[in-house]
C-alpha positions as CSV (number, residue, x, y, z in Angstrom):
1,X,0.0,0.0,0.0
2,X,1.5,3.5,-1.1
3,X,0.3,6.2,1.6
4,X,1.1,9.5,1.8
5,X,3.5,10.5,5.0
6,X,4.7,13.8,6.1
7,X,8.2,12.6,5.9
8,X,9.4,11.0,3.0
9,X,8.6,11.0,-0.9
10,X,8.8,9.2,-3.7
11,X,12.4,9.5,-5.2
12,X,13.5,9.7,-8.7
13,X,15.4,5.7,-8.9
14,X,14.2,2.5,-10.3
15,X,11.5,0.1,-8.6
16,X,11.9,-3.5,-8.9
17,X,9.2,-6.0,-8.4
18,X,9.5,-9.5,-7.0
19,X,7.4,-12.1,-8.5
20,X,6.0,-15.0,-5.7
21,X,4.1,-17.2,-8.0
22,X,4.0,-18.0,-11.2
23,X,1.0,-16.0,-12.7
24,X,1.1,-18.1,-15.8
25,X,0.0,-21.6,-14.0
26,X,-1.9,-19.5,-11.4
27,X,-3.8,-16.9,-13.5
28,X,-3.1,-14.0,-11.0
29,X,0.2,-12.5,-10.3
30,X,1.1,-11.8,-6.7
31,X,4.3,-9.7,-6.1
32,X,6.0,-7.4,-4.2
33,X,6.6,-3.6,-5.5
34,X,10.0,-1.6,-4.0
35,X,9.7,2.0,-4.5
36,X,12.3,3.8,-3.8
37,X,11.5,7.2,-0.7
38,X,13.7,9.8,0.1
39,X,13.3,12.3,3.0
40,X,11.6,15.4,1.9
C-alpha cells in the first residue's frame, strides 16, 4: 500500500518488483513492489 507520509517522498530511482508465484500456471500475479522514498 503506497500512503502518503509527512516525511518521505517518492524519489526519482528504479523500482523493482519480486514475482512470488508463477502467474502463468496460477492466473493471478502476486508480487511485491519496491519503491524507492527519500526524505523530503
Amino acid at each position: 500500500v503506497l500512503e502518503q507520509d509527512s516525511a518521505y517522498q517518492i524519489a526519482s530511482a528504479p523500482c523493482f518488483e519480486t514475482y512470488l508465484n508463477n502467474g502463468m500456471e496460477d492466473g493471478y500475479w502476486d508480487i511485491e513492489m519496491y519503491i524507492p522514498v527519500q526524505r523530503k
